[in-house]
C-alpha positions as CSV (number, residue, x, y, z in Angstrom):
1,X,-54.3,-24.6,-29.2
2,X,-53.4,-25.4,-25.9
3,X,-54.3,-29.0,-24.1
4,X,-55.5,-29.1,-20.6
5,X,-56.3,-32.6,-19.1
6,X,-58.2,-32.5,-15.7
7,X,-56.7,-34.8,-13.3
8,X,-56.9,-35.5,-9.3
9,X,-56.0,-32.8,-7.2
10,X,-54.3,-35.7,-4.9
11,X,-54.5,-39.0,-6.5
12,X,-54.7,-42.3,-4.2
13,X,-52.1,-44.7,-5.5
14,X,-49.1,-43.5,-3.4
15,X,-47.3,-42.2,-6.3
16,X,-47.5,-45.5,-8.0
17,X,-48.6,-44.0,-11.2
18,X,-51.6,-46.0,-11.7
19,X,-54.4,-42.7,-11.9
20,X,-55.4,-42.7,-15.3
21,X,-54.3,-39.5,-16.5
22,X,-51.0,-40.9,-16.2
23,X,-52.0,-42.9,-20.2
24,X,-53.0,-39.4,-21.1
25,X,-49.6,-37.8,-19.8
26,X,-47.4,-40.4,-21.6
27,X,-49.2,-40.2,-24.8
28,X,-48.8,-36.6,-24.3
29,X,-45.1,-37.1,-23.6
30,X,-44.5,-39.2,-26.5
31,X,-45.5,-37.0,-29.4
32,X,-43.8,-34.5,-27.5
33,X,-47.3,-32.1,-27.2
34,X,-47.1,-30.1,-23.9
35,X,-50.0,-29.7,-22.3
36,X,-51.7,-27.9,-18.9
37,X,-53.3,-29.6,-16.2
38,X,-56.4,-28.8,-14.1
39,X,-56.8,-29.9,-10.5
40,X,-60.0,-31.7,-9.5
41,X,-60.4,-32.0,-5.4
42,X,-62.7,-34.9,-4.5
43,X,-65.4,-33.2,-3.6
44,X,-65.7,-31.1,-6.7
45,X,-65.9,-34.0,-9.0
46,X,-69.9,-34.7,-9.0
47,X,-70.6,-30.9,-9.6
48,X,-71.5,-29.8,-12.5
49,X,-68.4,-28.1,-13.7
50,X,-66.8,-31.1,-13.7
51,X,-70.2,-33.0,-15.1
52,X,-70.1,-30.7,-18.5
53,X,-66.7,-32.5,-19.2
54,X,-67.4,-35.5,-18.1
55,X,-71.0,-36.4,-17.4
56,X,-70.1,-39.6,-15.2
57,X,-67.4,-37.4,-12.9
58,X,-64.2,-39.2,-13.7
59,X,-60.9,-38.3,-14.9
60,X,-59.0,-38.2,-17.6
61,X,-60.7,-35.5,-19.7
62,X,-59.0,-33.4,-22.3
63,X,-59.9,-30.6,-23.5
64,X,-58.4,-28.7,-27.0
65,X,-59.9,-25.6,-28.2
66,X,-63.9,-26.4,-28.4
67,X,-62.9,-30.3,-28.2
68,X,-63.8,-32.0,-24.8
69,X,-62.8,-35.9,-24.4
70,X,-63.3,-38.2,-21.7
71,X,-62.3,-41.8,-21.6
72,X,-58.2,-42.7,-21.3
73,X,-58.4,-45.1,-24.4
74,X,-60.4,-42.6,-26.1
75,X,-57.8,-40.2,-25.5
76,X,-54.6,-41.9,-26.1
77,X,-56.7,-42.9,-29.7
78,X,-57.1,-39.3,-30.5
79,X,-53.7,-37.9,-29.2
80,X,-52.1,-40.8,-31.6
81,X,-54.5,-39.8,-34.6
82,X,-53.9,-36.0,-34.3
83,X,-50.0,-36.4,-33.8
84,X,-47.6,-38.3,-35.3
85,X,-45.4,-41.1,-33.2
86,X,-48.1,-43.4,-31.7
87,X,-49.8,-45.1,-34.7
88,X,-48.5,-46.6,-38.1
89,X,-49.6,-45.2,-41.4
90,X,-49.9,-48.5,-42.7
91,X,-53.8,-49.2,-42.3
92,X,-53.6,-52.6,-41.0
93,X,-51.1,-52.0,-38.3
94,X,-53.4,-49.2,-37.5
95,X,-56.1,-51.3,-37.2
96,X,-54.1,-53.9,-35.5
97,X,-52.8,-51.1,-33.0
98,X,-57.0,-50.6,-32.6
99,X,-57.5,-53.6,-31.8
100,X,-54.8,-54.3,-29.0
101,X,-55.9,-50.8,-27.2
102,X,-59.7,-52.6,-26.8
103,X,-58.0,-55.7,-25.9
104,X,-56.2,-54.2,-23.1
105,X,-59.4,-52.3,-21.7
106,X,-61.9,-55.0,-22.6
107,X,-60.2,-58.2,-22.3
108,X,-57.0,-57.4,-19.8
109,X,-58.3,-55.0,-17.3
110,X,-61.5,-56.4,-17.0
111,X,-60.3,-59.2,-14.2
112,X,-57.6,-57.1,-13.0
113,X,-60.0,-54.1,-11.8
114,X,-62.7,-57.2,-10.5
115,X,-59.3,-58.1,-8.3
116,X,-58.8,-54.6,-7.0
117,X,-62.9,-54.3,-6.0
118,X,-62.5,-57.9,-4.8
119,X,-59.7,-56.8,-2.2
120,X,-61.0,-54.1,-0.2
121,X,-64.9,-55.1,-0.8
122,X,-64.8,-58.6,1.0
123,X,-62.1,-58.0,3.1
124,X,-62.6,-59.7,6.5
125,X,-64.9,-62.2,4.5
126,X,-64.6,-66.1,5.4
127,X,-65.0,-66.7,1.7
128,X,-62.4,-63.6,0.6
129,X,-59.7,-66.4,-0.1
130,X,-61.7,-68.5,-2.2
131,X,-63.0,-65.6,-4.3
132,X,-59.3,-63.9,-5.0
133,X,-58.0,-67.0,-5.8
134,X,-60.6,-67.6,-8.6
135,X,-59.9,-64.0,-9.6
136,X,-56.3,-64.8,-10.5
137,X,-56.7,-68.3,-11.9
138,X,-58.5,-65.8,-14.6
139,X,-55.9,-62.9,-14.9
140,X,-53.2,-65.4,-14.5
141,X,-55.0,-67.3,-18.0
142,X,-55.2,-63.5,-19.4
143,X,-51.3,-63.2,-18.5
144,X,-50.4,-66.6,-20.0
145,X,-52.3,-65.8,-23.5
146,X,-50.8,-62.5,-23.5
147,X,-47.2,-63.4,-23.0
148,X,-47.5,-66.6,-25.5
149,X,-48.9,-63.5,-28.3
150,X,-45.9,-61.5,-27.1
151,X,-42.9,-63.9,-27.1
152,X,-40.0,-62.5,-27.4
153,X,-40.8,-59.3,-29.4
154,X,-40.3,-55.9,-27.6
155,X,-43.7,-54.7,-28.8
156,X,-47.0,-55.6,-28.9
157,X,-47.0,-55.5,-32.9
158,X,-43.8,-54.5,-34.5
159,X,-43.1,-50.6,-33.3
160,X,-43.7,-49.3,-30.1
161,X,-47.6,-47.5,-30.5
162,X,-50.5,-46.3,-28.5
163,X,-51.6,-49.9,-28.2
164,X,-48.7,-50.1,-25.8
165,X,-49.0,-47.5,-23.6
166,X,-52.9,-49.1,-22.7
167,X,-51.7,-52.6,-22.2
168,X,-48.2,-51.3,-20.0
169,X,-50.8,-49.3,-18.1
170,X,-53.4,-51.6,-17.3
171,X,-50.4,-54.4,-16.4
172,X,-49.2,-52.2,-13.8
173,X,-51.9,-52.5,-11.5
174,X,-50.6,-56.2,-10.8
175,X,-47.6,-54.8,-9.2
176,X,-47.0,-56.1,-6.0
177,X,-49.6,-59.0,-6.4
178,X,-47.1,-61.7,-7.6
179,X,-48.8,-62.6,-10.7
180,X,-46.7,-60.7,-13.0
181,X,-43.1,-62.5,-11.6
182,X,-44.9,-65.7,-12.9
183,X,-44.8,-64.2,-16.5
184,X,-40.8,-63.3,-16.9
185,X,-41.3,-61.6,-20.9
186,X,-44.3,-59.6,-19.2
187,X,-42.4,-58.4,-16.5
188,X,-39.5,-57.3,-19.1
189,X,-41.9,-55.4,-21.7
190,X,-43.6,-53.4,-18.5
191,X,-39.7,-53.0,-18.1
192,X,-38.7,-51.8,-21.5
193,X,-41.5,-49.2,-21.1
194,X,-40.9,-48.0,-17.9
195,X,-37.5,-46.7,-19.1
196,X,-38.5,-45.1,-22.0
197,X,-37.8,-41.1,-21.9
198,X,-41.4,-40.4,-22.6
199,X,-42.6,-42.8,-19.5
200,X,-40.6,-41.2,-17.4
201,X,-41.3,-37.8,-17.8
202,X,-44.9,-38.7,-17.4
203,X,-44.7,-40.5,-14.2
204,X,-42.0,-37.8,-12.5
205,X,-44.7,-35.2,-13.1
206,X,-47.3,-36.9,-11.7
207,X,-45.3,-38.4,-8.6
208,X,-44.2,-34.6,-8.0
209,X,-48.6,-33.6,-7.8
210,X,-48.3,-36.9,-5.3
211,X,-45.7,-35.3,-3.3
212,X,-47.3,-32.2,-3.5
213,X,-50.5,-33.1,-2.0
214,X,-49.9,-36.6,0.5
């Protein structure tokens, strides 16, 4: 059966990669499923096409024969449970590999998306400075825990999983804001990631729908 995931018809992030279909698209790339996308405008989101895949008019969603998902982490979970390459068969580094994909979208992002709102909502406020700051004293105490877990080790648990593709994603939308140069074995794993096959195939075809549509 063929996969369709619904993504933006022009995505915001200046081909930066950072729309979330693009955790869907490397998942996608690294079990080696290929898959069809459908193009969502802006203004078609909130209708009710759109609302019988995904009732709160977001993207991802994914779609499989009568299957409809919506939800990147739920996603990337199923595409690494229905296909082999993304999760161990060993039942604890399953679970482990789990664990680290709710860590990443519970724990990680949480702080780093407040950042992003923070940014462009009190822009031009006296007390902006103030608030970013205390925004990154947490993410940069979410970075330090992180890369004392990691140390030295390529992955986040022995071989490269779903778990992985979450956290690498959610990291990236620090680029550019300093805080990720403070954390050198950080920087490196986002690294090692970016130049895996898989990740790069992934982000070439959603920077060519960028190209396509800026």
């Amino acid at each position: 059966m063929a996969i369709t995931i619904t993504v933006f018809e022009r995505a915001l992030d200046d081909g930066r990669g950072l729309a979330r279909d693009m955790r869907v698209r490397w998942a996608l790339e690294e079990v080696g499923q290929p898959y069809e996308v459908r193009l969502v405008a802006w203004e078609k989101f909130k209708q009710e096409a759109h609302l019988a895949r995904n009732p709160f008019g977001q993207i991802p969603t994914y779609e499989e024969g009568d299957l409809t998902l919506f939800e990147s982490g739920a996603i990337v979970l199923h595409i690494a449970e229905r296909f082999a390459g993304l999760l161990s068969k060993d039942a604890h580094a399953r679970a482990r590999a789990m664990m680290w994909m709710f860590a990443a979208l519970n724990t990680v992002e949480a702080p780093i998306l407040e950042r992003q709102s923070a940014f462009f909502a009190a822009r031009g406020k006296s007390w902006q400075g103030e608030h970013m700051a205390m925004i990154d004293a947490r993410i940069r105490g979410r970075l330090g825990q992180l890369a004392a877990r990691l140390g030295g080790d390529e992955w986040l648990d022995g071989a490269f999983s779903a778990a992985d593709i979450i956290m690498v994603h959610v990291l990236k939308r620090l680029e550019g804001s300093g805080l990720l140069e403070e954390v050198p074995n950080l920087a490196a794993y986002i690294a090692r990631a970016q130049a895996r096959p898989a990740y790069q195939r992934a982000f070439a075809a959603q920077l060519a729908l960028w190209e396509a549509n800026k």
